[in-house]
DRENVOFI-733977 format. One record per residue: residue in one letter; x, y, z of N, C-alpha, C in turn. Coordinates in pm, whole numbers, plus 32768, in hexadecimal, padded with zeros to 4 digits. Each point is the difference from the previous one (the first is absolute). Example, Ala and Ser with C-alpha at 12.3 -4.5 7.8 and 13.67 -1.06 7.14 Angstrom:
! residues 2
A85277DC7830C7FA780778000805A80788000;S7FDD80697FB88052807780067FB3806D8049;
//
This chain:
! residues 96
X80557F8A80007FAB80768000805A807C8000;X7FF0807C7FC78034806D800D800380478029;X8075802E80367FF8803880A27F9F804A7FEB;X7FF7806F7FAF7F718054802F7F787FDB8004;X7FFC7FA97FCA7F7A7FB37FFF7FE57FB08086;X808880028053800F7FB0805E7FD48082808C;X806A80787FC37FF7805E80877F5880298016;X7FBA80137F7B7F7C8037801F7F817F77800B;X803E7F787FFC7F787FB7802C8037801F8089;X80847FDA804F8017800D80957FDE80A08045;X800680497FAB7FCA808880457F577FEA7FFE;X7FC27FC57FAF7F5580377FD37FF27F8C808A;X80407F8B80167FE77F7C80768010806F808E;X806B80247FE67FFA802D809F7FA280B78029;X7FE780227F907F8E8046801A7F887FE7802B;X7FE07F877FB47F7C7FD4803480087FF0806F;X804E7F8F804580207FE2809E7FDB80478027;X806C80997FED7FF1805D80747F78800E801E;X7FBB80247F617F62804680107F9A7FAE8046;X802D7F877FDE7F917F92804680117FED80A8;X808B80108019800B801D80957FF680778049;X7FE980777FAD7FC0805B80407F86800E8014;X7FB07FD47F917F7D7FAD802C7FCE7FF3805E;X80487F6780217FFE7FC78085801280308076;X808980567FE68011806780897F90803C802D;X7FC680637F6C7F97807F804F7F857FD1801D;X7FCB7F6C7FC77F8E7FD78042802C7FAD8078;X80747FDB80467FF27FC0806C7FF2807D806C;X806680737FE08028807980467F448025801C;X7FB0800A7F6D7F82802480237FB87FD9807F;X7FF27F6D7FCA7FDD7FAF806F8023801F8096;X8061801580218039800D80827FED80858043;X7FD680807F9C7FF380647FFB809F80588015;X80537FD57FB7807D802D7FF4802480707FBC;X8094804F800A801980717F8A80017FB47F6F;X7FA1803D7F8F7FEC7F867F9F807880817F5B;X801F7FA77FB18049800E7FB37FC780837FAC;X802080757FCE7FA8805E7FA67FD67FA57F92;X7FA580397FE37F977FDA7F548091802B7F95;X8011804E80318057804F7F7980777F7F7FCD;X80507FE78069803F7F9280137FE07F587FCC;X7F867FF3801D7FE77FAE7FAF7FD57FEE7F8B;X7FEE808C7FD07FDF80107F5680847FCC7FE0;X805180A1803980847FF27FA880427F65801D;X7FF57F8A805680287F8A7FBE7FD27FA27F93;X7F7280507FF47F927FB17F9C8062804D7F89;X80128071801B7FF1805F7F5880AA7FD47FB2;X807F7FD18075807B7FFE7FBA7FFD7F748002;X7F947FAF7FF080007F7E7FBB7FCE7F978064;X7FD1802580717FC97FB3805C7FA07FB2800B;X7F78804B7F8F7F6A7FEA7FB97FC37F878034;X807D7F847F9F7FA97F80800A7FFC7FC380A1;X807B8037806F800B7FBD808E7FA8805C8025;X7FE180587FF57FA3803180757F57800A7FC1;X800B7FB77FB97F7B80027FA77FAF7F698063;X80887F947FCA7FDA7F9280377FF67FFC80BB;X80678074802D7FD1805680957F7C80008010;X7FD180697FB97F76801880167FA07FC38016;X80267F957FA27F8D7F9C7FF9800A7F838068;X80527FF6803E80367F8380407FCD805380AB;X8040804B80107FD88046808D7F8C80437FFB;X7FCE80247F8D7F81804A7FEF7FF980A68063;X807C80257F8F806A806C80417FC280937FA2;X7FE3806880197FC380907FB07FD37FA57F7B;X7FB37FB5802D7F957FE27FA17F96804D7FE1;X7FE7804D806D7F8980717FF6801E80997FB9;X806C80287FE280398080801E80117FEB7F75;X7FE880577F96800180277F7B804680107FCC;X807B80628063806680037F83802F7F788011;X801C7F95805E80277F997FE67FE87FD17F98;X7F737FE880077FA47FA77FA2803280187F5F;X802A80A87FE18032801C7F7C808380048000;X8017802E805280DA801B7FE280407F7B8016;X7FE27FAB804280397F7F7FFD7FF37F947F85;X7F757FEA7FCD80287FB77F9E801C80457F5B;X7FF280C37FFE8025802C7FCC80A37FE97FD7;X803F801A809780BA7FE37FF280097F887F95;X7FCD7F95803E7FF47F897FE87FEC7FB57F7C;X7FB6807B7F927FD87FD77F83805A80817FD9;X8037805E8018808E804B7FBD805F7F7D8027;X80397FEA807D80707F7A7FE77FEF7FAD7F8A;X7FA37FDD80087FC07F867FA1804A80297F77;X7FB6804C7FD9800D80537FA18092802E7FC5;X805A80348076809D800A7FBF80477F838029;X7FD17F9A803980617F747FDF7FB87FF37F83;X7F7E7FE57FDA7FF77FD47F71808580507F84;X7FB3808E8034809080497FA980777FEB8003;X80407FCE805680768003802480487F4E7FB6;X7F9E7FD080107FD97F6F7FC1800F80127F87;X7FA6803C7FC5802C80227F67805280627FEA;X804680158031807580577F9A806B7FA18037;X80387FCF804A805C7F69801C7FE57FC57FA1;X7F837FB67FCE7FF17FB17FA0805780487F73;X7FBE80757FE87FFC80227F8F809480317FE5;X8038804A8078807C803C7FD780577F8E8026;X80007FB0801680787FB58051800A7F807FEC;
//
């Protein structure tokens, strides 16, 4: 595999993590009634490639399932990712 093809599946893997374990954090923190993580914060792990872990977050903890911008900016990120690995997919193919 090539390294760059290598550095950005291991970067897009450990984004998700993070996002999916922040997840987890701010609904257990909820639960407990703890200091809970900002919203903003968990966009921006959704938005620099986080999408698909904290998507499957959401749904698994049944985490700002209610809250709108979730509902749009998350699987929004999620279908832009989509969208530039396809691109990114085809121009590897094509140029390389």
């Amino acid at each position: 595999m090539h390294p760059i093809v290598l550095t950005i599946l291991i970067y897009l893997i450990a984004v998700n993590l993070v996002a999916f374990f922040l997840c987890y954090t701010d609904k257990r923190r909820a639960q407990k009634d703890r200091w809970r993580i900002p919203e903003a914060t968990l966009l921006l792990w959704s938005g620099i490639g986080g999408a698909f872990g904290f998507l499957i977050g959401m749904r698994r903890f049944h985490h700002k399932t209610r809250h709108l911008k979730f509902q749009i900016l998350v699987p929004l990120f999620m279908v832009l990712w989509a969208a530039l690995i396809i691109l990114m997919i085809y121009l590897w193919i094509r140029f390389f």
